[in-house]
C-alpha positions in Angstrom: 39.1 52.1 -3.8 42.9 51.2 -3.7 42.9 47.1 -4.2 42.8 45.7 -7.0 40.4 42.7 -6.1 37.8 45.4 -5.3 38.0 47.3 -8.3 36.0 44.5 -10.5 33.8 42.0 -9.9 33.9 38.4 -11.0 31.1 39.1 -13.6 32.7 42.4 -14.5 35.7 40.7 -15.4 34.3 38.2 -17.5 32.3 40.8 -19.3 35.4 42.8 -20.4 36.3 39.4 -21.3 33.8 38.8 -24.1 34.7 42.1 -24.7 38.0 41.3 -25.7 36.6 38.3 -27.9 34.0 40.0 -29.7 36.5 43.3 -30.3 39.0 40.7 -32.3 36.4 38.7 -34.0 36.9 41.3 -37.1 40.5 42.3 -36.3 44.0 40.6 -36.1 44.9 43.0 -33.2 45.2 41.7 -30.2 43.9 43.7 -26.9 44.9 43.0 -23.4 44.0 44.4 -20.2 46.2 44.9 -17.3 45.0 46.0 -13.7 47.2 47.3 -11.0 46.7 49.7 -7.7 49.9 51.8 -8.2 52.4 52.9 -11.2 55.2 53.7 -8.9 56.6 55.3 -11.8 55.6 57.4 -15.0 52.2 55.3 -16.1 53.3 55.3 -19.8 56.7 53.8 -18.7 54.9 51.3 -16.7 52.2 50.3 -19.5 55.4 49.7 -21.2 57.1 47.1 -19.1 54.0 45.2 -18.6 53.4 45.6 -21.9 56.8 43.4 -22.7 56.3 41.6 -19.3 53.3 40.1 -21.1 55.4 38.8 -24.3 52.5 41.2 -25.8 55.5 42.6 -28.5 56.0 39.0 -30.1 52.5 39.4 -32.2 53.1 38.5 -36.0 52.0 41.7 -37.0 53.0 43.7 -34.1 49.2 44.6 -33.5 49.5 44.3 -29.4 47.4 46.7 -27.7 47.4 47.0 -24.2 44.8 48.9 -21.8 46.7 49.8 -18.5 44.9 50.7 -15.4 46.7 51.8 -12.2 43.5 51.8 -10.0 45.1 54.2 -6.9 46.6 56.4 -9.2 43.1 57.0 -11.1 45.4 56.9 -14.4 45.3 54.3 -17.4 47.1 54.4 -20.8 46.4 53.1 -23.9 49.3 51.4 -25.7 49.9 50.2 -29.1 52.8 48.4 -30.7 54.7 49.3 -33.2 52.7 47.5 -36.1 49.7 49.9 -35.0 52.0 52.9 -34.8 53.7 52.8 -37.7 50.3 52.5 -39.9 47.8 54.7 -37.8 47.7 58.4 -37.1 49.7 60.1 -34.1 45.5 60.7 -32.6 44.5 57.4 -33.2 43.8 56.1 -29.4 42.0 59.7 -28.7 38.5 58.6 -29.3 38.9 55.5 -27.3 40.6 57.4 -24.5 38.1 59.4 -24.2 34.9 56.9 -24.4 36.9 55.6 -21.5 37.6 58.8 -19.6 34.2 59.2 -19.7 32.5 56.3 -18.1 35.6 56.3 -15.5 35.1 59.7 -14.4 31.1 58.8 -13.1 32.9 55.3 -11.5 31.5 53.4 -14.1 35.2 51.4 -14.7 33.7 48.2 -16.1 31.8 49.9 -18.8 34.5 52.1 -19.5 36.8 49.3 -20.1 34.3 47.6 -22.0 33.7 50.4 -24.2 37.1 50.9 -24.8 38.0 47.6 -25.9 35.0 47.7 -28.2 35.9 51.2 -29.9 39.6 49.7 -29.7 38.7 46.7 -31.9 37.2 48.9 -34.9 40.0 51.2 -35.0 42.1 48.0 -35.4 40.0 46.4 -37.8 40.2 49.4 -40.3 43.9 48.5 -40.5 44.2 45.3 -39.4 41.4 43.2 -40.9 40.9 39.5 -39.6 42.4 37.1 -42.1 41.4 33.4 -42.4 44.9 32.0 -40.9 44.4 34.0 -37.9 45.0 33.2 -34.4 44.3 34.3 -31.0 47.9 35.2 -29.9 47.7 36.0 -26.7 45.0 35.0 -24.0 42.2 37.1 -23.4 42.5 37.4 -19.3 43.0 40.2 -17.5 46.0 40.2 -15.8 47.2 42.2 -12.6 50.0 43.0 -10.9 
């Protein structure tokens, strides 16, 4: 599976959708999901362009995460802003990573993803606690490129 359309249904997408909702109910971090079929360079690199690409570093707090997938490579990074790095420890994406790597290994990407987001939103809460004036900075779509 190389495209992109084929890698998620309609109704998968909006389920890692209210995913992303429910994961920043509790937190002022603010997750984003990025789908592409190919890198074409280092995937950390990459997750960091699109990362910027997606205005995803002009968060008050700095609490931008970003879940890269590049579906032909069978690669995806998880990556944090600086906010995040600056207050958590140098594992801190490990567990989620790996809840991920898990379901993507048996092909179960949606769940994976969904997971993830979910884990991703309790680490953030821990440090990054919804506050009453807070607002949903950036949309909640998935975007691909």
């Amino acid at each position: 599976m190389s495209k992109v359309e084929d890698f998620l249904s309609k109704a998968e997408e909006q389920e890692i959708i209210e995913a992303i909702r429910k994961a920043e109910v509790n937190t002022s971090g603010e997750i984003r999901v990025h789908i592409e079929k190919t890198s074409e360079t280092d995937a950390f690199n990459r997750a960091l362009e699109v990362f910027h690409y997606l205005k995803m570093d002009n968060t008050k707090e700095q609490n931008g995460v970003l879940i890269y997938v590049a579906v032909k490579d069978k690669t995806f990074v998880i990556y944090g802003d600086k906010g995040i790095n600056d207050v958590v420890p140098t594992n801190f994406w490990d567990s989620t990573k790996d809840i991920m790597q898990s379901y993507f290994k048996s092909g179960n990407f949606k769940q994976g993803l969904v997971e993830g987001i979910l884990k991703a939103g309790e680490e953030l809460e821990k440090h990054f606690p919804w506050q009453r004036d807070d607002i949903n900075e950036l949309t909640d779509e998935i975007s691909k490129g």
